[in-house]
PDB file of N, CA, C and O in Angstrom:
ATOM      1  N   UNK A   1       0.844  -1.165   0.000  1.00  0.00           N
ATOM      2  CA  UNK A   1       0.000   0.000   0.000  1.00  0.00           C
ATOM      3  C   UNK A   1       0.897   1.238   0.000  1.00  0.00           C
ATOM      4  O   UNK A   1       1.957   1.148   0.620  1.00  0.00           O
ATOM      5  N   UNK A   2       0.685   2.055  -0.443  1.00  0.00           N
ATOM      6  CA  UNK A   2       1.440   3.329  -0.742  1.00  0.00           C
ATOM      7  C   UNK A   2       0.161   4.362  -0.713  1.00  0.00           C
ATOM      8  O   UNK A   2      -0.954   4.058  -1.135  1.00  0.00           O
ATOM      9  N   UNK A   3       0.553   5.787  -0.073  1.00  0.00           N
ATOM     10  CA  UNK A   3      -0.243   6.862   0.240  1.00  0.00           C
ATOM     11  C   UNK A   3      -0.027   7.792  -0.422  1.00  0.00           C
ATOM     12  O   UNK A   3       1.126   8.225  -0.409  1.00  0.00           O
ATOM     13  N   UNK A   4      -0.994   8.429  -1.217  1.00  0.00           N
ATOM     14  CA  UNK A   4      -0.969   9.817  -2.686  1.00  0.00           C
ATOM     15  C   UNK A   4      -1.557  10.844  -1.831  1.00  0.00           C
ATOM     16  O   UNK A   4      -2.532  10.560  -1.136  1.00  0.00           O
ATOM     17  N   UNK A   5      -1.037  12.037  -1.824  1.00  0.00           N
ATOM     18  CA  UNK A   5      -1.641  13.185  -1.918  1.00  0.00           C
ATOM     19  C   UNK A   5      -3.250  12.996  -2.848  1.00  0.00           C
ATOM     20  O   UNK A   5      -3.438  12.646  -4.013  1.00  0.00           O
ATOM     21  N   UNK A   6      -4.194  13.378  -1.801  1.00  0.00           N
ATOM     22  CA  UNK A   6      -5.624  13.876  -2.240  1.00  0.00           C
ATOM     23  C   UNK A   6      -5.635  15.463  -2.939  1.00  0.00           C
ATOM     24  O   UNK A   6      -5.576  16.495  -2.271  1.00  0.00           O
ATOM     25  N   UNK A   7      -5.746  15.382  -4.826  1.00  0.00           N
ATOM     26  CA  UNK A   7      -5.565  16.320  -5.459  1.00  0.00           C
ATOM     27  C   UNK A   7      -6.578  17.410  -5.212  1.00  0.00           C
ATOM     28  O   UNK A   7      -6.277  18.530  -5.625  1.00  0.00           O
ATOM     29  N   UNK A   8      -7.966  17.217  -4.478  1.00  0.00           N
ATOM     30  CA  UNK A   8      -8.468  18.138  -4.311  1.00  0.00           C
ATOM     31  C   UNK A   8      -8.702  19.016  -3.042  1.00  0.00           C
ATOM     32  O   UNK A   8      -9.459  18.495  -2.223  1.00  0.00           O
ATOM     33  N   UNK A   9      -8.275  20.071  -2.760  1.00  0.00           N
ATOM     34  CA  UNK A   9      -8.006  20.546  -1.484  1.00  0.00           C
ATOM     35  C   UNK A   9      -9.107  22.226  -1.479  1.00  0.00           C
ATOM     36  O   UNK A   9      -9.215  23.035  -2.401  1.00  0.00           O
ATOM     37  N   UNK A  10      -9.619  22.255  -0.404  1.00  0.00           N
ATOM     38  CA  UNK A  10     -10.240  23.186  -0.635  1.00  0.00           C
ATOM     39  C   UNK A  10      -9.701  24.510  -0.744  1.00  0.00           C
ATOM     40  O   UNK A  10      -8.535  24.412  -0.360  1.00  0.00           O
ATOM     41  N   UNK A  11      -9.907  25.539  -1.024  1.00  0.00           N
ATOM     42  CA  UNK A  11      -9.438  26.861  -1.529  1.00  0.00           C
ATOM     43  C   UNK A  11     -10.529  28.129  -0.740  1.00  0.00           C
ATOM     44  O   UNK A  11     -11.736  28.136  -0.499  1.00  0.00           O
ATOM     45  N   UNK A  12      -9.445  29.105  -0.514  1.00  0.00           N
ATOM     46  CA  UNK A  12     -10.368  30.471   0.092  1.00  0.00           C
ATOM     47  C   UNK A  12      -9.758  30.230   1.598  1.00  0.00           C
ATOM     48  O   UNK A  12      -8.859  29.585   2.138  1.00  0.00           O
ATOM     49  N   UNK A  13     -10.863  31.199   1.958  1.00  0.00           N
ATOM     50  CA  UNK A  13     -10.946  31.247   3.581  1.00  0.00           C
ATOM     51  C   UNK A  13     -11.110  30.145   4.681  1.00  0.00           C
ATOM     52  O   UNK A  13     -10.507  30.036   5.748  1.00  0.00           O
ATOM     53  N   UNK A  14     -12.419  29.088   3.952  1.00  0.00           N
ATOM     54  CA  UNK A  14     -12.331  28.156   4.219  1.00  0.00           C
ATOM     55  C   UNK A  14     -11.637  26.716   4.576  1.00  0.00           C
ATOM     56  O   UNK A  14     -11.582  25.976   5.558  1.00  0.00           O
ATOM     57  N   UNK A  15     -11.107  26.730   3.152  1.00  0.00           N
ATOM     58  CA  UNK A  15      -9.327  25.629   2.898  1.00  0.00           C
ATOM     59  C   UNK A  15      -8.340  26.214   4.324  1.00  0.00           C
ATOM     60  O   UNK A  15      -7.642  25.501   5.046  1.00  0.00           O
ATOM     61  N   UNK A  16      -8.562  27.816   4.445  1.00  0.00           N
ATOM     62  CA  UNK A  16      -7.526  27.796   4.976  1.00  0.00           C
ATOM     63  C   UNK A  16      -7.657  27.295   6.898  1.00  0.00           C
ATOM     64  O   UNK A  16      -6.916  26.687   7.670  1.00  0.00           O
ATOM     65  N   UNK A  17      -8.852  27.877   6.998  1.00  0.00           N
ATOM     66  CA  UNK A  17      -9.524  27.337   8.558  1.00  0.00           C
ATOM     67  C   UNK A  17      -9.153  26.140   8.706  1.00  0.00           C
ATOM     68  O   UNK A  17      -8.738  25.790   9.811  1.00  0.00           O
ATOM     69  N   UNK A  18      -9.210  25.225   7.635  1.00  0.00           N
ATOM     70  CA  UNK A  18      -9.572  23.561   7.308  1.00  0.00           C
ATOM     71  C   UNK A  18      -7.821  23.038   7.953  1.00  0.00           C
ATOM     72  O   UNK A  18      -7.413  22.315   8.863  1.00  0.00           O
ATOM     73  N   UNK A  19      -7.240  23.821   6.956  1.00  0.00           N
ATOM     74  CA  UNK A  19      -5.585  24.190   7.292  1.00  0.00           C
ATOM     75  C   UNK A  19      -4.793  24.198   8.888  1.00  0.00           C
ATOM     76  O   UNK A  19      -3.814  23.697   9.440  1.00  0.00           O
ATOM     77  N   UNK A  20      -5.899  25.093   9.177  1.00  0.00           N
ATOM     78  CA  UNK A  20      -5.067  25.670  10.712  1.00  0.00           C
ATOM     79  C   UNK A  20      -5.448  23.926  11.799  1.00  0.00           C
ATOM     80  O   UNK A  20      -4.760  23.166  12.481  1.00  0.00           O
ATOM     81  N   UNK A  21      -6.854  24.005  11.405  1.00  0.00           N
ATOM     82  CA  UNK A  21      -7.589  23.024  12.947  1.00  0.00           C
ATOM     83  C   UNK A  21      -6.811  21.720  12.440  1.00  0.00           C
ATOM     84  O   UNK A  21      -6.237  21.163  13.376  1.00  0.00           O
ATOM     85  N   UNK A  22      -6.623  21.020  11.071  1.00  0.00           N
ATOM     86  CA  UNK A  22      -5.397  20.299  10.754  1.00  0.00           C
ATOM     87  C   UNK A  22      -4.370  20.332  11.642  1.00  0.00           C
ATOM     88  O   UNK A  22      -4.045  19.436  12.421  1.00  0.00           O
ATOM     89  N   UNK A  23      -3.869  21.409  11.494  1.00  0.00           N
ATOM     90  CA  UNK A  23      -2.342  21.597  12.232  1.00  0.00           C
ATOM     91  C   UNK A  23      -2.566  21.186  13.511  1.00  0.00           C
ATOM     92  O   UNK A  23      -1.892  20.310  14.054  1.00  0.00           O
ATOM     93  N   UNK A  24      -3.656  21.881  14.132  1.00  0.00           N
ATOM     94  CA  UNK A  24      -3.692  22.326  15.577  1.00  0.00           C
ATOM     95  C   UNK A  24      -4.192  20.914  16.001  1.00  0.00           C
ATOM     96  O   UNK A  24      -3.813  20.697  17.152  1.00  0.00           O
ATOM     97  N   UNK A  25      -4.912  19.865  15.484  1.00  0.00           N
ATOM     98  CA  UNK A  25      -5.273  18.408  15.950  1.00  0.00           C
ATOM     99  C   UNK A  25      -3.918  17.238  15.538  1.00  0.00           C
ATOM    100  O   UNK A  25      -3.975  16.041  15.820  1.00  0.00           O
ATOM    101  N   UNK A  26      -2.872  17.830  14.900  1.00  0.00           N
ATOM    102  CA  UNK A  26      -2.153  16.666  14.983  1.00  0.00           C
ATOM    103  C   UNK A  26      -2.060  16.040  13.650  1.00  0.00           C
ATOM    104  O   UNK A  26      -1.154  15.214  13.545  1.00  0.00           O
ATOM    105  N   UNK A  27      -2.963  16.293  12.367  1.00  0.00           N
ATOM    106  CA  UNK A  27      -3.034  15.501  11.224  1.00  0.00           C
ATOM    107  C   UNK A  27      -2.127  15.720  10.228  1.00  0.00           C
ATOM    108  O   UNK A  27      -1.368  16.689  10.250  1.00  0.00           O
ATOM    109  N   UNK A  28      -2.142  14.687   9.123  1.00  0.00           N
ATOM    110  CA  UNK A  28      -1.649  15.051   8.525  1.00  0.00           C
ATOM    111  C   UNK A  28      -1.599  16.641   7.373  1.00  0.00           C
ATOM    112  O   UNK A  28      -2.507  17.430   7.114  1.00  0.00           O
ATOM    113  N   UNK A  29      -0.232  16.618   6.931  1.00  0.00           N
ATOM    114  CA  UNK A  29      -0.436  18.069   6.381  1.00  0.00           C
ATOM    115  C   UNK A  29      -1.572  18.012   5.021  1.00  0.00           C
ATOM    116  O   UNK A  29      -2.309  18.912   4.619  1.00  0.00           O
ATOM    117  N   UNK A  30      -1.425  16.775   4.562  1.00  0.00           N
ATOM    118  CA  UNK A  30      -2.378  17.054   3.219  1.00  0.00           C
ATOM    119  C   UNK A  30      -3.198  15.837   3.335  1.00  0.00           C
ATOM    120  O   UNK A  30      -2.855  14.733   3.757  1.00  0.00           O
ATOM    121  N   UNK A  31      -4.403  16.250   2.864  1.00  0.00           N
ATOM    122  CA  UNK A  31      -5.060  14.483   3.131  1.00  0.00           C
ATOM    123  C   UNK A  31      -4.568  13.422   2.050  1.00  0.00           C
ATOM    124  O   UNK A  31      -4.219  13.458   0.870  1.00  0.00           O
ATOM    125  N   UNK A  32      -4.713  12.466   3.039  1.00  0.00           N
ATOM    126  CA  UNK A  32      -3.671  11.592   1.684  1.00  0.00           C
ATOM    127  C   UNK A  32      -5.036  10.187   1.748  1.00  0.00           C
ATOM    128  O   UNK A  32      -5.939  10.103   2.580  1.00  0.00           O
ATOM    129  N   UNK A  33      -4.806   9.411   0.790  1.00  0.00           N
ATOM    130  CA  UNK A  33      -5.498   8.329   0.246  1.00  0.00           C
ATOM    131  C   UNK A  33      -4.801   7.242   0.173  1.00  0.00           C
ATOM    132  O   UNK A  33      -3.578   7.382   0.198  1.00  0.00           O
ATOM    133  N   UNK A  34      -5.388   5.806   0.057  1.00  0.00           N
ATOM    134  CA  UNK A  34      -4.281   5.056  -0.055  1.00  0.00           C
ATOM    135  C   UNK A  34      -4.517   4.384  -1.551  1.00  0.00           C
ATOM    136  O   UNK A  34      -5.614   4.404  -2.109  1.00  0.00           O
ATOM    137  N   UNK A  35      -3.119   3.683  -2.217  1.00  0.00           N
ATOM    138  CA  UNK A  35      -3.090   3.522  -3.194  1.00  0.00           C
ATOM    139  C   UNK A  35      -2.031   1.546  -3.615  1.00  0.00           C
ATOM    140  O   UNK A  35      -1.028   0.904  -3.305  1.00  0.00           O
ATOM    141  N   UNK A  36      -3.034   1.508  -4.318  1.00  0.00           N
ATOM    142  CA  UNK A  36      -2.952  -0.413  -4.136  1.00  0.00           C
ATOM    143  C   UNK A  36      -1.930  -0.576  -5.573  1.00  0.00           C
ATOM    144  O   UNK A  36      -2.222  -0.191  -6.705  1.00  0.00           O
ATOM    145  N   UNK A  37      -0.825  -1.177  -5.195  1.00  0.00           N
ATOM    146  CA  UNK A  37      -0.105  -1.767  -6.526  1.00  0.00           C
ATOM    147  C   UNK A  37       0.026  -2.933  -6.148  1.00  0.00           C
ATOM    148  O   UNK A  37       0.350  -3.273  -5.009  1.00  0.00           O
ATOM    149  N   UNK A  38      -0.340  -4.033  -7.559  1.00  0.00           N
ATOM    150  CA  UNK A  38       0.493  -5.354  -7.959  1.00  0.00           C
ATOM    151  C   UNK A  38       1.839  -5.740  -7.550  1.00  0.00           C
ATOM    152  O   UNK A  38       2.782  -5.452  -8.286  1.00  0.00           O
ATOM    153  N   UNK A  39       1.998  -6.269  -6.618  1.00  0.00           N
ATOM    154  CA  UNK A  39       3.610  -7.339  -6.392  1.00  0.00           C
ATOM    155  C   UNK A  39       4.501  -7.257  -7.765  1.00  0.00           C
ATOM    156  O   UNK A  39       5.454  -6.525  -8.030  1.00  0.00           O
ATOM    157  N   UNK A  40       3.898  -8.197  -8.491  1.00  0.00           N
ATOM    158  CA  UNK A  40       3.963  -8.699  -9.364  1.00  0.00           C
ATOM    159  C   UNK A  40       4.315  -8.237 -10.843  1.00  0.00           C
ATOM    160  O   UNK A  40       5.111  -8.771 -11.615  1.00  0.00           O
ATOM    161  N   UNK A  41       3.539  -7.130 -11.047  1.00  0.00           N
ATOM    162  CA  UNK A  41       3.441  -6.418 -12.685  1.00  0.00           C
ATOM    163  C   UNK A  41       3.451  -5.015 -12.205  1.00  0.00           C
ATOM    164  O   UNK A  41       3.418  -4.239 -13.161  1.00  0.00           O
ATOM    165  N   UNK A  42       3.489  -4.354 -10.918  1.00  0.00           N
ATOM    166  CA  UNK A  42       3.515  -2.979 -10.395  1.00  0.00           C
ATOM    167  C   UNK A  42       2.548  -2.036 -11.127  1.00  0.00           C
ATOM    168  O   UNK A  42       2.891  -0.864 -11.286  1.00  0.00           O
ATOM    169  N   UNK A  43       1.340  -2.478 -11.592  1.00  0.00           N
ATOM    170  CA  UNK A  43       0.388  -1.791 -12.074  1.00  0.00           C
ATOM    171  C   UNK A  43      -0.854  -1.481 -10.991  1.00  0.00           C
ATOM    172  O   UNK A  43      -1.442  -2.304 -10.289  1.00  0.00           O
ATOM    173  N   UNK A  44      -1.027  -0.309 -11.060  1.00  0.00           N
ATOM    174  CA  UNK A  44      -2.040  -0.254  -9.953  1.00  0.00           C
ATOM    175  C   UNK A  44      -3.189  -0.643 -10.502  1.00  0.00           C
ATOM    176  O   UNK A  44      -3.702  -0.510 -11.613  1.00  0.00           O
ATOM    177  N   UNK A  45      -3.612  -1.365  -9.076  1.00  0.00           N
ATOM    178  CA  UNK A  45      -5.157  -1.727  -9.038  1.00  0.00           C
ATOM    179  C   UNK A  45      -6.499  -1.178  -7.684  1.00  0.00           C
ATOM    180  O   UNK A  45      -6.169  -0.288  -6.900  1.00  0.00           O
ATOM    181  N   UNK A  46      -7.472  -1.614  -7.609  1.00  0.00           N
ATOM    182  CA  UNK A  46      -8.216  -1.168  -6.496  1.00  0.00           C
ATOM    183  C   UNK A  46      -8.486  -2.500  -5.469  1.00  0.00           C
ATOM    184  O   UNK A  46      -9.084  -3.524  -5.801  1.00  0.00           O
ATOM    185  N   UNK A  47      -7.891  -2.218  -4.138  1.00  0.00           N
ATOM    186  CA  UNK A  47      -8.422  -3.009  -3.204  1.00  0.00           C
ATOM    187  C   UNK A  47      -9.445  -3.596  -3.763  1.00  0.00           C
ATOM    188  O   UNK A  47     -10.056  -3.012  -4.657  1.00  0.00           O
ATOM    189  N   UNK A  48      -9.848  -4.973  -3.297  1.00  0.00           N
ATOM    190  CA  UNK A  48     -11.254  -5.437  -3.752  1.00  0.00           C
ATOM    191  C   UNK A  48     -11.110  -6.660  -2.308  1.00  0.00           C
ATOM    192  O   UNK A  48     -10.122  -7.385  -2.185  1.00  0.00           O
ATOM    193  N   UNK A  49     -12.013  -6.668  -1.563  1.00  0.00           N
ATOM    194  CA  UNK A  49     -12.588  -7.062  -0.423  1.00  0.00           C
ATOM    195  C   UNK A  49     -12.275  -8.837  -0.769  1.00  0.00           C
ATOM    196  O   UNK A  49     -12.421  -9.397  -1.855  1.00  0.00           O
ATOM    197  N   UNK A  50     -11.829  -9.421   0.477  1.00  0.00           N
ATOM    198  CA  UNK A  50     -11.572 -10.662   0.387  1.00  0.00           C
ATOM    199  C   UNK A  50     -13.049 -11.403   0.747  1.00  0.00           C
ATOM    200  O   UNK A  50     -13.000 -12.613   0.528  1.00  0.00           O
ATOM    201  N   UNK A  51     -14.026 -11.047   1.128  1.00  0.00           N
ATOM    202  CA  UNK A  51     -15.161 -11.706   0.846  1.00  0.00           C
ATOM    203  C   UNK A  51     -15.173 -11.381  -0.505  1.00  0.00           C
ATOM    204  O   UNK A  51     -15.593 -12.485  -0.853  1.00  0.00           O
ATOM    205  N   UNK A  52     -15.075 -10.864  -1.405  1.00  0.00           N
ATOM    206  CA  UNK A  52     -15.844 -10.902  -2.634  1.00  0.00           C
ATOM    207  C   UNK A  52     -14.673 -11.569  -3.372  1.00  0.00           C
ATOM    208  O   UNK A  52     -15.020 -12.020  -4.464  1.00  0.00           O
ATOM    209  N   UNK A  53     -13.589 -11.722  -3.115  1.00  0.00           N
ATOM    210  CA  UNK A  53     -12.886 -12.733  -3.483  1.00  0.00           C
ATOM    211  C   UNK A  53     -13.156 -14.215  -3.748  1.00  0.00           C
ATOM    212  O   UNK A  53     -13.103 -14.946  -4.737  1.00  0.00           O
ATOM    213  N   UNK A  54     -13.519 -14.381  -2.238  1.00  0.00           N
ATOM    214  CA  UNK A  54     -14.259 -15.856  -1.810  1.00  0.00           C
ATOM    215  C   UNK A  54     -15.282 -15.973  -3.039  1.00  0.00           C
ATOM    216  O   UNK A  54     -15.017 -16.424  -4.154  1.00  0.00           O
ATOM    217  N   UNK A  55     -16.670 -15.401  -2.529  1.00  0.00           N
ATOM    218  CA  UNK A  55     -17.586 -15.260  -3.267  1.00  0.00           C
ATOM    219  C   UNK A  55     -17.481 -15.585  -4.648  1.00  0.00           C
ATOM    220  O   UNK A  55     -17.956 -16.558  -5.235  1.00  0.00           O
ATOM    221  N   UNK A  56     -16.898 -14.787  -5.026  1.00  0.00           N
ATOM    222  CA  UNK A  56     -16.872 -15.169  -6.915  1.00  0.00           C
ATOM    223  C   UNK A  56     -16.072 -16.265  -7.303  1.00  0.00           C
ATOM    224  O   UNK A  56     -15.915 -16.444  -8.511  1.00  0.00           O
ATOM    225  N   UNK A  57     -15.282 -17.401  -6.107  1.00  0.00           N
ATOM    226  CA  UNK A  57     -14.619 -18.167  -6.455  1.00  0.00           C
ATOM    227  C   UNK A  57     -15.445 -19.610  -6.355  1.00  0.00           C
ATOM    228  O   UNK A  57     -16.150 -19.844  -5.374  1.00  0.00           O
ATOM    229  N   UNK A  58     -15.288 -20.642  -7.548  1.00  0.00           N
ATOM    230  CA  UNK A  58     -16.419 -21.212  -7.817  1.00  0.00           C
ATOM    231  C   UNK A  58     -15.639 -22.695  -7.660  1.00  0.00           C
ATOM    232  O   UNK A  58     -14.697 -23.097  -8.344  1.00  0.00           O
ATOM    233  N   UNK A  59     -16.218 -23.287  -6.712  1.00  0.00           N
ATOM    234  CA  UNK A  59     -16.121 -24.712  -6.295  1.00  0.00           C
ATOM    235  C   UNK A  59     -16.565 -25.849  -7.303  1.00  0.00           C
ATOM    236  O   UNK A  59     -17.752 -26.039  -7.570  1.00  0.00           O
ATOM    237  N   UNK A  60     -15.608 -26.538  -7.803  1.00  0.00           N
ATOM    238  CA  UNK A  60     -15.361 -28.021  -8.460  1.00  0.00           C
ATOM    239  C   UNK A  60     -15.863 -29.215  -8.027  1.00  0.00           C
ATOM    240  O   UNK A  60     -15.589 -30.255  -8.626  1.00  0.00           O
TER     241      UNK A  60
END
């Protein structure tokens, strides 16, 4: 798992309030997201839930 900067950040007066109480609680500086790559072929993909793993896997 690897963590991206969240490209949309709010702007104005607001963004910046958003900014300060950030600081002042401890968080991180930019919101960040997390981001899923392949072992294997290093192409990113999207988490996908290990029940639905199970699920779609079809017994012989």
């Amino acid at each position: 798992m690897v963590m991206k900067r969240v490209q949309t950040q709010p702007e104005g007066w607001q963004g910046f309030q958003q900014f300060l109480t950030m600081l002042m609680q401890g968080q991180h500086y930019y919101q960040m997201e997390q981001q899923y790559f392949c072992r294997v072929c290093n192409q990113q993909n999207e988490r996908v839930k290990q029940r639905d793993l199970l699920t779609g896997a079809r017994v012989s």
